[in-house]
C-alpha positions in Angstrom: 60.3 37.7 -46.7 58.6 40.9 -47.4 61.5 43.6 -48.9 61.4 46.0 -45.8 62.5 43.1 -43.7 65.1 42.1 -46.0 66.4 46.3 -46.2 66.2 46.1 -42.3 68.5 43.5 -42.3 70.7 44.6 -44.8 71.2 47.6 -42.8 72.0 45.4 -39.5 74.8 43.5 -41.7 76.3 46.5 -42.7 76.1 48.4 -39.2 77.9 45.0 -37.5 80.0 44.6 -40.2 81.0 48.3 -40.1 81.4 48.2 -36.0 83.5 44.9 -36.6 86.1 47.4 -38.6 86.0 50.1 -36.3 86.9 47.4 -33.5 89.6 45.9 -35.4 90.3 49.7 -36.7 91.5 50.2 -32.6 93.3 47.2 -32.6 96.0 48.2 -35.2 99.2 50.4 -34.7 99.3 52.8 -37.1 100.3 55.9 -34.5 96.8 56.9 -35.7 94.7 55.1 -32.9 91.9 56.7 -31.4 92.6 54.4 -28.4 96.0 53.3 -27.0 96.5 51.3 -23.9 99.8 50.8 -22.4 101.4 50.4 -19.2 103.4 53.3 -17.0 106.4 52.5 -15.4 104.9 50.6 -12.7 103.1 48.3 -15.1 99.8 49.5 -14.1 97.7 49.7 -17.3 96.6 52.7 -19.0 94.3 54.2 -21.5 94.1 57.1 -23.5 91.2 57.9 -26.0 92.4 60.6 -28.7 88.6 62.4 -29.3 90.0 63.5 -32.4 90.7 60.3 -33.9 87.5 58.8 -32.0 85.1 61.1 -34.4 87.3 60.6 -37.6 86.9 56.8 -37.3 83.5 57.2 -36.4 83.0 59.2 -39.6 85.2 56.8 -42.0 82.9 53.6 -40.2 79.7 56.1 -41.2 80.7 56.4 -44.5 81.6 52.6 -44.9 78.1 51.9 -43.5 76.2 53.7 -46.0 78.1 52.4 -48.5 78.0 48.9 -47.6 74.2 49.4 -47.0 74.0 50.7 -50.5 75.7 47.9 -51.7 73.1 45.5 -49.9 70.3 47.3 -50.9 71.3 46.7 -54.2 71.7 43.5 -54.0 68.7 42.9 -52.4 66.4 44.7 -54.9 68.6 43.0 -57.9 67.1 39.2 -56.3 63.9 40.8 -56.0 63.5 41.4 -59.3 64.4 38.1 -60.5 62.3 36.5 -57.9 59.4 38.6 -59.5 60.5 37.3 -62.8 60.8 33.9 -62.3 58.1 33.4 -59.7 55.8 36.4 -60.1 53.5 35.0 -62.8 52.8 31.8 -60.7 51.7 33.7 -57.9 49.4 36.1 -60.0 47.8 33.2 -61.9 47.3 31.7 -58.2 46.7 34.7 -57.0 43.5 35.1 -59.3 41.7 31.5 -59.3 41.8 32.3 -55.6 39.9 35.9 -56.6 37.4 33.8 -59.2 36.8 31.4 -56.2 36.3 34.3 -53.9 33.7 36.0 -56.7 31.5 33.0 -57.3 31.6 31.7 -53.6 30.1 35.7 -52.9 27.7 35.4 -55.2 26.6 32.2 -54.3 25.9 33.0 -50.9 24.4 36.6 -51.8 21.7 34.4 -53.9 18.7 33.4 -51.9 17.6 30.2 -53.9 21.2 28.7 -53.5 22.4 27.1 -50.1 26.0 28.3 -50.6 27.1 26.7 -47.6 27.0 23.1 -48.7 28.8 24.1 -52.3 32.5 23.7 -52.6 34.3 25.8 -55.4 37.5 24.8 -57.1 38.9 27.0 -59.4 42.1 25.8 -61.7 43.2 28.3 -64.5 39.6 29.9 -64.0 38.0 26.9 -64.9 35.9 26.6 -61.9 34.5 23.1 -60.7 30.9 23.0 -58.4 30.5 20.2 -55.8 28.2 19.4 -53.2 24.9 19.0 -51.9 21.4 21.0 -52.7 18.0 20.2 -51.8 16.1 20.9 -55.4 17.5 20.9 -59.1 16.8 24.9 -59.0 19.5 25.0 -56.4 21.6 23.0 -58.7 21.1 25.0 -61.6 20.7 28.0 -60.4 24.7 27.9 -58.7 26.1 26.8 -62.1 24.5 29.8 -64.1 25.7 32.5 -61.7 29.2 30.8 -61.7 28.8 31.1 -65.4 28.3 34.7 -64.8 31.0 35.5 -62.5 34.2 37.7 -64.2 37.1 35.7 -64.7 35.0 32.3 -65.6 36.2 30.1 -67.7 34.5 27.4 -67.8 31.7 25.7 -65.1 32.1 22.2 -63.7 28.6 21.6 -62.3 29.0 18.0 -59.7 26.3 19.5 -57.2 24.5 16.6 -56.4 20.9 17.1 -55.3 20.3 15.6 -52.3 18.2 12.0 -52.5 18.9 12.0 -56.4 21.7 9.6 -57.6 25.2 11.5 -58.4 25.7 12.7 -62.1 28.9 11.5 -63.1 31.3 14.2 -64.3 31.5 15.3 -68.0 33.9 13.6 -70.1 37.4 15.3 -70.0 38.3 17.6 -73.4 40.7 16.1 -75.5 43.9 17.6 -74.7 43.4 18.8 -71.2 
């Protein structure tokens, strides 16, 4: 939830819980009400709105708004922050192996001696991993070098196969990875 949807409805709480209290504010007998209802002698109901008292609650409830809406806000940008904390450098770190895919898969396709479209690229903690199908060892080698060469490369996991060749199997995994 992006924060400007979270302030918006911050702001709604605060406006219906302020309203509630203006409500309930009526409702009490304090010889203060901006609203009375009674009955005349007949029993017929009535009602009389004091203008005075109207605007003073309306200020008070204004005033309790605003400050429950600071409150809110407050609040709201306190979790924020420890939702950045806690969660922040996840979403950066997956944030860029989606950018180094993004950057080699460009390149790739900018290339004219690579078939792009039949190469799929994983990356993990910017090492990036090549699969798929060329036509020629050219193709092959040529995608691995300029995933070599793209910023934020780690490391290059060439499994293009080349098509009517058998599949090379995959490196052997580092020792500690």
């Amino acid at each position: 939830m992006s924060l400007q949807t979270t302030k918006a409805l911050s702001w709604t709480a605060a406006v219906g819980l302020a309203l509630a209290g203006l409500l309930s504010a009526g409702c009490q007998h304090t010889g203060n009400e901006a609203v009375e209802v009674s009955r005349d002698a007949e029993g017929r109901p009535e009602v009389k709105i004091h203008g005075d008292q109207v605007e003073k609650n309306l200020e008070q409830a204004g005033k309790d708004v605003q400050a429950a809406a600071d409150q809110a806000g407050k609040a709201v940008e306190r979790g924020a922050q420890r939702v950045e904390a806690e969660v922040g450098p996840v979403v950066r770190e997956v944030l860029d192996d989606a950018a180094v895919t993004a950057r080699v898969k460009a390149r790739l396709v900018a290339d004219p001696e690579v078939n792009a479209f039949h190469i799929d690229v994983d990356t993990v903690d910017g090492r990036v991993t090549l699969n798929g199908k060329v036509s020629s060892e050219v193709q092959r080698h040529e995608a691995g070098e300029l995933a070599s060469r793209t910023q934020g490369v780690v490391s290059v996991v060439n499994l293009i196969q080349v098509a009517g060749k058998e599949a090379m199997p995959p490196p052997p995994a580092a020792p500690g990875s």
